[in-house]
ROSE-4610 file (N, C-alpha, C; in Angstrom, 1 decimal, always signed):
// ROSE-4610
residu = [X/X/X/X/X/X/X/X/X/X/X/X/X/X/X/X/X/X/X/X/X/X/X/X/X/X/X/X/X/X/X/X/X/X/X/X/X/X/X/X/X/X/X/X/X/X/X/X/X/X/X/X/X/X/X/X/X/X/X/X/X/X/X/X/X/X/X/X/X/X/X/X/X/X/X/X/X/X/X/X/X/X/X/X/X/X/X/X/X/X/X/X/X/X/X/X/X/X/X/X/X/X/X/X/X/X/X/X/X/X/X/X/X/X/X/X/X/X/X/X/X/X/X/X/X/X/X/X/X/X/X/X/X/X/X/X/X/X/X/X/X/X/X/X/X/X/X/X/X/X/X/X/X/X/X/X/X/X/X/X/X/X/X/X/X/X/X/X/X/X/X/X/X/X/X/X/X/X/X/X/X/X/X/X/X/X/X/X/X/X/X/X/X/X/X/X/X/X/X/X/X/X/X/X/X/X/X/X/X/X/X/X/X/X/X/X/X/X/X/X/X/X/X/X/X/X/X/X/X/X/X/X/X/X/X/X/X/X/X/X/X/X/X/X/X/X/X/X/X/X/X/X/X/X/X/X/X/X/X/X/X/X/X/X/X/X/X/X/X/X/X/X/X/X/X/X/X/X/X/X/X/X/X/X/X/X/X/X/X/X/X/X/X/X/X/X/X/X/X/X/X/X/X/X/X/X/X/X/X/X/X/X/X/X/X/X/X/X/X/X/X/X/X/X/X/X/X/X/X/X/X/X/X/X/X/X/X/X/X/X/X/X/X/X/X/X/X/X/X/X/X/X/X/X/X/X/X/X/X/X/X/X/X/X/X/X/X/X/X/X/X/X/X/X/X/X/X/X/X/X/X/X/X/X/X/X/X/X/X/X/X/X/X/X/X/X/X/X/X/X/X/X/X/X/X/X/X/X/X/X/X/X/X/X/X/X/X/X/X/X/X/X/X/X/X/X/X/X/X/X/X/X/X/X/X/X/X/X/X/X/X/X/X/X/X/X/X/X/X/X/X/X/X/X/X/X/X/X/X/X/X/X/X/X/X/X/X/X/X/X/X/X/X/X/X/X/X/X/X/X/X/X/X/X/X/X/X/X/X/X/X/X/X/X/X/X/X/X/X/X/X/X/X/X/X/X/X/X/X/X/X/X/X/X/X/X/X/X/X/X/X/X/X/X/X/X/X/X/X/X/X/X/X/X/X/X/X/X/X/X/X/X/X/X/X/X/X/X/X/X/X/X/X/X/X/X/X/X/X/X/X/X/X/X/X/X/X/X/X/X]
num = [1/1/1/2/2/2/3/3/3/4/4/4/5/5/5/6/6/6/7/7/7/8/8/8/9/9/9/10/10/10/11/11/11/12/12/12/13/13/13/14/14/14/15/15/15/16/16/16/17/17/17/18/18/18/19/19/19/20/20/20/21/21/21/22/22/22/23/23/23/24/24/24/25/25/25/26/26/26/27/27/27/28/28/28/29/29/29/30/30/30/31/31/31/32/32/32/33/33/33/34/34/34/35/35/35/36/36/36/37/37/37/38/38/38/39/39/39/40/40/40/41/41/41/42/42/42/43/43/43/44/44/44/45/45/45/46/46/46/47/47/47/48/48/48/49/49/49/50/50/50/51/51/51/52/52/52/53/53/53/54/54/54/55/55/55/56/56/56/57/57/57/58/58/58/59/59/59/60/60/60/61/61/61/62/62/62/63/63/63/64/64/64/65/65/65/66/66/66/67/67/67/68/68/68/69/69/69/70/70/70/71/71/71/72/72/72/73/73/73/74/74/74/75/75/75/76/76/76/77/77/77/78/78/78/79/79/79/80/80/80/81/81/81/82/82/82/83/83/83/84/84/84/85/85/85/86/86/86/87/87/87/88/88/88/89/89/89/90/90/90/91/91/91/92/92/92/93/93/93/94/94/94/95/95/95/96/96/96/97/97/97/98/98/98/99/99/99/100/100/100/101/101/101/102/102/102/103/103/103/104/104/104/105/105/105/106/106/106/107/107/107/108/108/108/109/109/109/110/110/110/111/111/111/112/112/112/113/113/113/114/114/114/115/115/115/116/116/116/117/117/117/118/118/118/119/119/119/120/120/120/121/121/121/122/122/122/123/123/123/124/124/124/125/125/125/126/126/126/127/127/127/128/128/128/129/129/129/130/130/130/131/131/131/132/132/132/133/133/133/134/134/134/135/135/135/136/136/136/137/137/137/138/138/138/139/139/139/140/140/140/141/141/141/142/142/142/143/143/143/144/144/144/145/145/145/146/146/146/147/147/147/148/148/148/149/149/149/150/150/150/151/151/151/152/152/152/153/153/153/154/154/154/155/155/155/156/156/156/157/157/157/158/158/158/159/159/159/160/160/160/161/161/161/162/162/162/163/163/163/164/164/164/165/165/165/166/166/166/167/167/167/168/168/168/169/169/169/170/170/170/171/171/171/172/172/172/173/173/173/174/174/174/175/175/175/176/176/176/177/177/177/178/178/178/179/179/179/180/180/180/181/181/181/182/182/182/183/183/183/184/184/184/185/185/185/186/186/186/187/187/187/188/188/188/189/189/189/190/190/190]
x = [+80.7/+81.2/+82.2/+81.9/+83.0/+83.0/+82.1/+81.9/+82.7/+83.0/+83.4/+82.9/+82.4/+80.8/+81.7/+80.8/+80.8/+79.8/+80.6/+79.5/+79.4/+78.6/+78.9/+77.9/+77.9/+77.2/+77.5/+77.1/+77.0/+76.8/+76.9/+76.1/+76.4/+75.0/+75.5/+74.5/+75.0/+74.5/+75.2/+74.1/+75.1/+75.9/+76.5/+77.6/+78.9/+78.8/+79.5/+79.0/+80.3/+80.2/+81.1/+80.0/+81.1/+80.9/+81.6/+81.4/+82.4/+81.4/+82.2/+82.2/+82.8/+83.0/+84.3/+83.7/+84.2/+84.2/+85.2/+85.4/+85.9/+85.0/+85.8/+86.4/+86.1/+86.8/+88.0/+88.2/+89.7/+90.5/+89.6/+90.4/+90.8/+90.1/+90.3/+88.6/+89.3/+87.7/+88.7/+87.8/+88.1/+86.9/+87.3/+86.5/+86.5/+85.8/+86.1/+84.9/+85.8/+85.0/+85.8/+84.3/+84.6/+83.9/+84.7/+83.7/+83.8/+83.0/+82.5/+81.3/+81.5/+80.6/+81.5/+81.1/+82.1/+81.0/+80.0/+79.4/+79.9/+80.8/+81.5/+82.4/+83.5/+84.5/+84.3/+83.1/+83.4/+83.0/+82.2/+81.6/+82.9/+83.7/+84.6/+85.9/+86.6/+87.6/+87.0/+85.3/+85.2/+85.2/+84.6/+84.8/+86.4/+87.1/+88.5/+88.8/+88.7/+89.1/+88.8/+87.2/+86.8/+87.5/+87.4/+88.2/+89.5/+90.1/+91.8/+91.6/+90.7/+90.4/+89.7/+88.5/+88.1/+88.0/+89.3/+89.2/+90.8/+91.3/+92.5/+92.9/+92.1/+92.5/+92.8/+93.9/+94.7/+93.9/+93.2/+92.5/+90.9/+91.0/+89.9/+90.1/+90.9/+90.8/+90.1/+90.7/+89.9/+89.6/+90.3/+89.9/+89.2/+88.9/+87.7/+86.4/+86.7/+85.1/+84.7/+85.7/+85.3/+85.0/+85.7/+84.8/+83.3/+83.2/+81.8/+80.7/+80.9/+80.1/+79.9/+81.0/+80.7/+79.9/+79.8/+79.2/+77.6/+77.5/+76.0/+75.4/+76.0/+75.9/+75.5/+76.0/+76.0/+74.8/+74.3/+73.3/+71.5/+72.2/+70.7/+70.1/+68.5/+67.4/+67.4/+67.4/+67.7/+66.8/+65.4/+64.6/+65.4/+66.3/+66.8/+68.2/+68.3/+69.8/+69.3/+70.1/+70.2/+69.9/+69.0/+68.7/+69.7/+70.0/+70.5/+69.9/+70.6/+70.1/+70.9/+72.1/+73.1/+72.1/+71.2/+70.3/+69.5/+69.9/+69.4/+69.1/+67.9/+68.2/+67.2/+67.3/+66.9/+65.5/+64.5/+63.1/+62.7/+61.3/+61.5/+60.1/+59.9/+58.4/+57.3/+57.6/+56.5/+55.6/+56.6/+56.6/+56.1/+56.1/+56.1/+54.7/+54.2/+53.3/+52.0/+51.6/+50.2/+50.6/+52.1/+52.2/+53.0/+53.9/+54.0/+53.4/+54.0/+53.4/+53.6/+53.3/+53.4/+53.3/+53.9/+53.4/+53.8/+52.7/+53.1/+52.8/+53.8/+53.5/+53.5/+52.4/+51.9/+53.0/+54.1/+55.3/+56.2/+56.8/+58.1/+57.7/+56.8/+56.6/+56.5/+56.8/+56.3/+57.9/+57.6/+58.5/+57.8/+58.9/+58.2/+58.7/+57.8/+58.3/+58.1/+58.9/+58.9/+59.8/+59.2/+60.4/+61.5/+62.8/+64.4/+65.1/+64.4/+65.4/+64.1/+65.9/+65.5/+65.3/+65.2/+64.9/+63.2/+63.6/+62.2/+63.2/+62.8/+63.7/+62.6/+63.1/+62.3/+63.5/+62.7/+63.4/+62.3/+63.1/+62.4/+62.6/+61.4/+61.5/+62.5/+62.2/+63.0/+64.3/+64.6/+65.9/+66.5/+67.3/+67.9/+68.9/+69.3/+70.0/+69.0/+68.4/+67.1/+66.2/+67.5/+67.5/+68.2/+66.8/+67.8/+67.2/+67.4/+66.8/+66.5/+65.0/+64.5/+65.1/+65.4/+65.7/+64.4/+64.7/+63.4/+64.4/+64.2/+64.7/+63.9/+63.9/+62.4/+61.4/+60.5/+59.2/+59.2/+60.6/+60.5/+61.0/+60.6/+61.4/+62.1/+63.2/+63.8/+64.2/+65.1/+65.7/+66.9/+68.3/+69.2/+69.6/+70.0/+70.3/+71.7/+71.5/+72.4/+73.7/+73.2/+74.6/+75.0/+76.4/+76.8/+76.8/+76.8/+76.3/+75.4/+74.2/+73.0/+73.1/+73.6/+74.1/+73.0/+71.6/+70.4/+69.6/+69.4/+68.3/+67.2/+66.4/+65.3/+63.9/+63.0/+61.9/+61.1/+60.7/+59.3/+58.1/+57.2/+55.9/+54.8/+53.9/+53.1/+51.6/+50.6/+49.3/+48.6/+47.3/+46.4/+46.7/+46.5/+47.0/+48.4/+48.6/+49.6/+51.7/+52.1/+53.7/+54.3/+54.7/+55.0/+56.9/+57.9/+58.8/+59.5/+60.5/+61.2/+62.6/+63.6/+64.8/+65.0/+65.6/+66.1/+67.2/+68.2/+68.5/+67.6/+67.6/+66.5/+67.3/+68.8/+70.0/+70.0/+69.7/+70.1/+69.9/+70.4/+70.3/+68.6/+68.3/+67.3/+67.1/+68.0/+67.6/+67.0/+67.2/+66.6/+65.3/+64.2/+62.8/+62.0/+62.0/+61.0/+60.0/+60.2/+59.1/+57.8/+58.5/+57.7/+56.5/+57.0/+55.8/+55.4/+54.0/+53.0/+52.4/+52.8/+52.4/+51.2/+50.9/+49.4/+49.8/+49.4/+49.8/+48.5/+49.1/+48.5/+48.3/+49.3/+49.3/+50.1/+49.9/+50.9/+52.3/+53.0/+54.6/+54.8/+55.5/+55.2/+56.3]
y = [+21.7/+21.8/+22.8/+23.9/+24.7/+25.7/+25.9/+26.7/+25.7/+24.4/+23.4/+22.1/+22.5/+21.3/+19.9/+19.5/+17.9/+16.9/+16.0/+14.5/+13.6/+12.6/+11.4/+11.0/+10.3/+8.5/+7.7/+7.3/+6.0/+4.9/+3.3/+2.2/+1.7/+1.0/+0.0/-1.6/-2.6/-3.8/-4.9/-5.4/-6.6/-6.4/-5.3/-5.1/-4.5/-4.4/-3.7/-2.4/-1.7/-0.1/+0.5/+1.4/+2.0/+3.9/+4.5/+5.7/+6.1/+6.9/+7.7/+9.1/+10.0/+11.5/+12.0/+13.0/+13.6/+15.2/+15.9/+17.1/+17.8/+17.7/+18.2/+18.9/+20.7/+21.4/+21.3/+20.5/+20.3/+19.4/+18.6/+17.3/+16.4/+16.3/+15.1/+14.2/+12.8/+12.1/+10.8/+10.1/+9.1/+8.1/+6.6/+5.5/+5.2/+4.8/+3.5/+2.7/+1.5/+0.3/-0.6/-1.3/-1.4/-2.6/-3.4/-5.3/-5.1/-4.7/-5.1/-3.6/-3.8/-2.9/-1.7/-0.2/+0.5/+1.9/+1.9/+3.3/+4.3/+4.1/+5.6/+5.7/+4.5/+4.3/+5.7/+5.1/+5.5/+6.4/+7.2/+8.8/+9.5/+9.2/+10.0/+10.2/+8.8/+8.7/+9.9/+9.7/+10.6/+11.7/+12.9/+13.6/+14.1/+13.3/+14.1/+14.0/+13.1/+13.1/+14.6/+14.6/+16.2/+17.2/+17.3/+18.4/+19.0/+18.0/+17.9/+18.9/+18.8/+19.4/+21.1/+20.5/+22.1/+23.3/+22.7/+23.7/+23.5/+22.6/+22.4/+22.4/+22.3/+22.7/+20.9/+21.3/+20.3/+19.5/+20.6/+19.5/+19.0/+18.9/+18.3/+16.9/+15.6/+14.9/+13.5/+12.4/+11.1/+11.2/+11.3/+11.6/+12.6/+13.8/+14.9/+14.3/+13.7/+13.4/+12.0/+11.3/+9.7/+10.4/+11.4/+12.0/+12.6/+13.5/+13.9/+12.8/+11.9/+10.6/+9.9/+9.9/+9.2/+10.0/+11.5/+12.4/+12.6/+12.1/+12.1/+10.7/+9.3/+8.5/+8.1/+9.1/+9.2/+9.8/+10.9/+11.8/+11.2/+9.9/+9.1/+8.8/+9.3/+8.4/+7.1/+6.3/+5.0/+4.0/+5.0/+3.9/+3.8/+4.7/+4.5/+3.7/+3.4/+2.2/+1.0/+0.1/-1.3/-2.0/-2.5/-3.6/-4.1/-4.3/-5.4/-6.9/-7.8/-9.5/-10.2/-10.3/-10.8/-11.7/-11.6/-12.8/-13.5/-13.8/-14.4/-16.1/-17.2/-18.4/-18.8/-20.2/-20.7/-20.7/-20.5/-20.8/-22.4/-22.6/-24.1/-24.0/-25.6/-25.8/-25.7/-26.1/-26.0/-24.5/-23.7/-22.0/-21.2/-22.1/-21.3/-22.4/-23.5/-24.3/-23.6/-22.6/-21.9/-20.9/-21.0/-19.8/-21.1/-22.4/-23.1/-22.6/-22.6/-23.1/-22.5/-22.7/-21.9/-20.8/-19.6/-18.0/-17.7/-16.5/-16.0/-14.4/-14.2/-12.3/-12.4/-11.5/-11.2/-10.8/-10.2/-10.0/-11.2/-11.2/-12.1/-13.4/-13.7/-15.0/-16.1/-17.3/-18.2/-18.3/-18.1/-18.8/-19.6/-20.7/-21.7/-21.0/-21.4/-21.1/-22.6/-23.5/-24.9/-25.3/-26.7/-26.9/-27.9/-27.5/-28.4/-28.8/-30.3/-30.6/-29.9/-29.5/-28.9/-27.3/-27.0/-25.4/-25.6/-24.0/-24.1/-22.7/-23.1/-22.0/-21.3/-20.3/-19.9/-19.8/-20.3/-20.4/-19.3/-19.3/-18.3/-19.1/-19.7/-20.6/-19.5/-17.7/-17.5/-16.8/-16.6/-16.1/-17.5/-18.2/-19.1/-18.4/-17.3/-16.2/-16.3/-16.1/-16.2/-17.0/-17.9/-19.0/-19.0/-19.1/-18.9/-19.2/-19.5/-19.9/-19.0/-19.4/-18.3/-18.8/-17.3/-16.9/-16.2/-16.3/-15.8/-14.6/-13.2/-12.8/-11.9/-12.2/-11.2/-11.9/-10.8/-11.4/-11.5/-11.3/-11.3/-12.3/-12.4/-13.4/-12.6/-13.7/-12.7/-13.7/-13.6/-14.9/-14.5/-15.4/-15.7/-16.1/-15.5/-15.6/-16.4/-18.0/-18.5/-17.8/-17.3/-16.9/-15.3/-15.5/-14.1/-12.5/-13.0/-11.5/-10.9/-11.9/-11.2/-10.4/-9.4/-8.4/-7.5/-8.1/-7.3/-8.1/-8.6/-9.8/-8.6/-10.0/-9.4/-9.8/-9.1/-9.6/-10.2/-11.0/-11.4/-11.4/-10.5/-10.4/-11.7/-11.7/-12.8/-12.7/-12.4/-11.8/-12.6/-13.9/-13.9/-14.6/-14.4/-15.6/-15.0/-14.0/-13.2/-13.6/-12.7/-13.2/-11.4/-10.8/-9.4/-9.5/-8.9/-8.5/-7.4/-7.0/-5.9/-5.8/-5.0/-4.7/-4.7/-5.7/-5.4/-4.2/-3.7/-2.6/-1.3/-0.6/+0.3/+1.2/+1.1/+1.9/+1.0/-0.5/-1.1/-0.8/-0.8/-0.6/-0.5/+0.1/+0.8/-1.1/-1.4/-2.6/-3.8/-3.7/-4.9/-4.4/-4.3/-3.9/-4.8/-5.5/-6.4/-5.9/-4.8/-4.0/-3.9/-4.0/-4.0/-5.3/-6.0/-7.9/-8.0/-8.5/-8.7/-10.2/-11.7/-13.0/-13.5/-14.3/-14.6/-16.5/-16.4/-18.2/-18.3/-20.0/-20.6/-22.0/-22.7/-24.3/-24.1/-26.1/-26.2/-26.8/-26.7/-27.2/-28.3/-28.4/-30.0/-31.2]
z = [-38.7/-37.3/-37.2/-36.2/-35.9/-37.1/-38.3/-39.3/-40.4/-40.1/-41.2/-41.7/-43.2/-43.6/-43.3/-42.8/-42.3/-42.9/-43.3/-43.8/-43.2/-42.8/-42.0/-41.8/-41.1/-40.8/-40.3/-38.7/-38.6/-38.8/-38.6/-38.6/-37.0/-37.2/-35.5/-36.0/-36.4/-36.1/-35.6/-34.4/-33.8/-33.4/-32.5/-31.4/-32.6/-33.9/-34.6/-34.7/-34.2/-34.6/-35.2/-36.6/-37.7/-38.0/-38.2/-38.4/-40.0/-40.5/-41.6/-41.8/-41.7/-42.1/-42.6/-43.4/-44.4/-44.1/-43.9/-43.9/-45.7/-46.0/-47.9/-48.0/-47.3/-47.3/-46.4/-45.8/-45.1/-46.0/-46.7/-47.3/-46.6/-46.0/-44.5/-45.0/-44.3/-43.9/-43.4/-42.8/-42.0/-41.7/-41.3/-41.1/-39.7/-39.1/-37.8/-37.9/-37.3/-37.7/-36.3/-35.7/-34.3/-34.0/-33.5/-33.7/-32.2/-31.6/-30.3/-29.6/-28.1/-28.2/-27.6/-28.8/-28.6/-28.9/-28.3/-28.8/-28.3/-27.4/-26.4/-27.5/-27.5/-28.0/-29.2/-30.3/-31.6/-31.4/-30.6/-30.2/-30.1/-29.4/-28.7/-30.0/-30.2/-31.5/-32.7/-32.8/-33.9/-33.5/-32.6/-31.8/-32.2/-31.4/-31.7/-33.2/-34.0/-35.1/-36.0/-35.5/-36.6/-35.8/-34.6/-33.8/-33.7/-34.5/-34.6/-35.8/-37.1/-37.9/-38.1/-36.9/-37.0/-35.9/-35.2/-34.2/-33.1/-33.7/-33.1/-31.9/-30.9/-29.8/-28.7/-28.3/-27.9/-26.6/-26.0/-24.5/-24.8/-26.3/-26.6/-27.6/-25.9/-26.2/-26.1/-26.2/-25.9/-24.8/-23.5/-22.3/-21.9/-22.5/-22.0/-22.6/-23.9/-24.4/-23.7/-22.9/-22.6/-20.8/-20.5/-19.1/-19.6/-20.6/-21.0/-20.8/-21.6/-21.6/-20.1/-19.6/-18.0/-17.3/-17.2/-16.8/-16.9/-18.5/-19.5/-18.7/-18.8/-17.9/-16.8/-15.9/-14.3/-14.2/-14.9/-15.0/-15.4/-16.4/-16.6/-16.0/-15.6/-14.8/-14.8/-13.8/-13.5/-14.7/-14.9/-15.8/-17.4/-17.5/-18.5/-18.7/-17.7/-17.5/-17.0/-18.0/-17.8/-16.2/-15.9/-14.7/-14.3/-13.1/-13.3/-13.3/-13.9/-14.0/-13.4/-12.6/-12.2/-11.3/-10.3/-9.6/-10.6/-11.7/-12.7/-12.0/-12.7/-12.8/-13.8/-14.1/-15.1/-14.8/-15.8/-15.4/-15.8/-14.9/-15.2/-16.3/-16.9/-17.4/-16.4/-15.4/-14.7/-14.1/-14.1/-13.8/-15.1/-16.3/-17.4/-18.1/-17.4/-18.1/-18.9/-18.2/-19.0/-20.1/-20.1/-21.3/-22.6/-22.3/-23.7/-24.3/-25.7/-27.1/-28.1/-29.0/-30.7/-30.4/-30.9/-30.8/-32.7/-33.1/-34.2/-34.2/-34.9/-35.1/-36.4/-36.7/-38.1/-39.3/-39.0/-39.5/-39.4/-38.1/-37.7/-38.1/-37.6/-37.9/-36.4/-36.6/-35.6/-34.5/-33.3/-31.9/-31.4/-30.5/-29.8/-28.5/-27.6/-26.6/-25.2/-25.3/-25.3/-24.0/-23.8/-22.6/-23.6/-23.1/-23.3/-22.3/-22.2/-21.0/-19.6/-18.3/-17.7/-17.5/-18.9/-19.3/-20.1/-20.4/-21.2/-22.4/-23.6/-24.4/-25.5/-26.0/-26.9/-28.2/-29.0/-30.7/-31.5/-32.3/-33.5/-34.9/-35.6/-36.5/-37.7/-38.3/-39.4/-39.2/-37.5/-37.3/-36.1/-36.2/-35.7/-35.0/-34.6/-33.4/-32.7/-32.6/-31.7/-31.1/-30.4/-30.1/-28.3/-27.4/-26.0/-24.5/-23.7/-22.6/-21.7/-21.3/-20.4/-19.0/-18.5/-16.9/-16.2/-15.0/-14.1/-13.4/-13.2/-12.5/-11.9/-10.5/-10.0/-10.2/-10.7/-11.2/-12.3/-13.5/-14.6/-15.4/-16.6/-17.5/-18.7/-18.8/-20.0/-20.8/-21.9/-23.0/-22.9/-22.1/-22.5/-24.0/-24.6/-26.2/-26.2/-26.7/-26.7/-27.7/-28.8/-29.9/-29.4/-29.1/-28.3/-29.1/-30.8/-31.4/-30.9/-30.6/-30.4/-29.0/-28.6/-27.3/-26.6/-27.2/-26.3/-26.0/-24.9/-24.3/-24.0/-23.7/-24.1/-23.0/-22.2/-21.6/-22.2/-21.6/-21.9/-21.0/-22.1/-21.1/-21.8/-20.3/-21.3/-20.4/-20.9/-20.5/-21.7/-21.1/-21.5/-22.8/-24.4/-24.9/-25.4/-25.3/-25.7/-25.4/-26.3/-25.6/-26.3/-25.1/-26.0/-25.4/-26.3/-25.5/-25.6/-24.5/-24.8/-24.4/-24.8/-24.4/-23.0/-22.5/-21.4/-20.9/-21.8/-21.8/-22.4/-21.9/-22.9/-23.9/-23.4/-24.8/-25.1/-25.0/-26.9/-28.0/-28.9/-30.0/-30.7/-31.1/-32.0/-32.9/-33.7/-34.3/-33.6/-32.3/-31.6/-31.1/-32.2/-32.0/-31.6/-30.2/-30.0/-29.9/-29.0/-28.9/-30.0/-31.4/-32.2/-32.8/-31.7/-32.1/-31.2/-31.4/-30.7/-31.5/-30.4/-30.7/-30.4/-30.7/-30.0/-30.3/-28.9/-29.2/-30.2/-30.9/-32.4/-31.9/-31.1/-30.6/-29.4/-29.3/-28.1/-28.8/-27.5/-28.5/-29.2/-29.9/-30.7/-30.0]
């Protein structure tokens, strides 16, 4: 960066965000490590951190790179920013009766997707975070994820014997690949 070799790496799981770089030839490197949701945050901290190093220039700070981002932001096509869900409500069994029942993906494994009570929830028999009550919003459904790590809900589609879902945000995180399962109901709920 700036004509000075740079090392680094992020991680991002579960609403933790971490960065590491290494400038060798400066003799500089640095960590952040960030328990909540901070993808700006850690963009920008790291941003100035190498900058301080390879180019010194003083108005290239937290607040120019935390306006860059609002700007990048403001600029996104709407299909690429989060819905809103705030007219959210609970879906009932009766609204969801032809879709109950066992689902399995070839990979993941078995979800129920069952009534509780006056809900109807979907569990995931080998991840227990994935565990949450469906809302109706619109014409859509989605899974309120009871355990709060889990920070990407998620749609649910459901066509025929099928149950597909996706990111309700579409910047969620890369690790919340629903996208990637495809269920096919097996039973009814037990």
């Amino acid at each position: 960066m700036d004509g000075v070799f740079k090392v680094a790496h992020t991680g991002t799981l579960m609403g933790m965000y971490s960065a590491v770089t290494m400038l060798p030839d400066k003799g500089a490197g640095f960590v952040i490590l960030i328990n909540g949701e901070g993808e700006d945050a850690r963009t920008a901290l790291t941003q100035v951190l190498v900058k301080r190093y390879t180019s010194g220039d003083p108005a290239l700070s937290v607040a120019h790179y935390a306006g860059l981002l609002e700007k990048e932001e403001a600029a996104r096509p709407a299909a690429e920013k989060a819905p809103d869900t705030s007219r959210r409500r609970r879906a009932t069994a009766k609204e969801l009766a032809p879709h109950l029942g066992v689902y399995r993906d070839p990979w993941f494994g078995e979800v129920t997707l069952c009534r509780d009570g006056d809900a109807v929830r979907l569990r995931a028999r080998k991840s227990p975070q994935l565990d949450g009550v469906v809302q109706k919003v619109g014409d859509r459904w989605l899974v309120d994820w009871d355990d709060p790590s889990v920070d990407a809900e998620a749609w649910l589609d459901m066509a025929g014997n099928g149950l597909r879902m996706a990111k309700v945000d579409p910047q969620a995180d890369f690790s919340y690949d629903y996208e990637d399962l495809a269920f096919e109901r097996v039973g009814n709920c037990p």
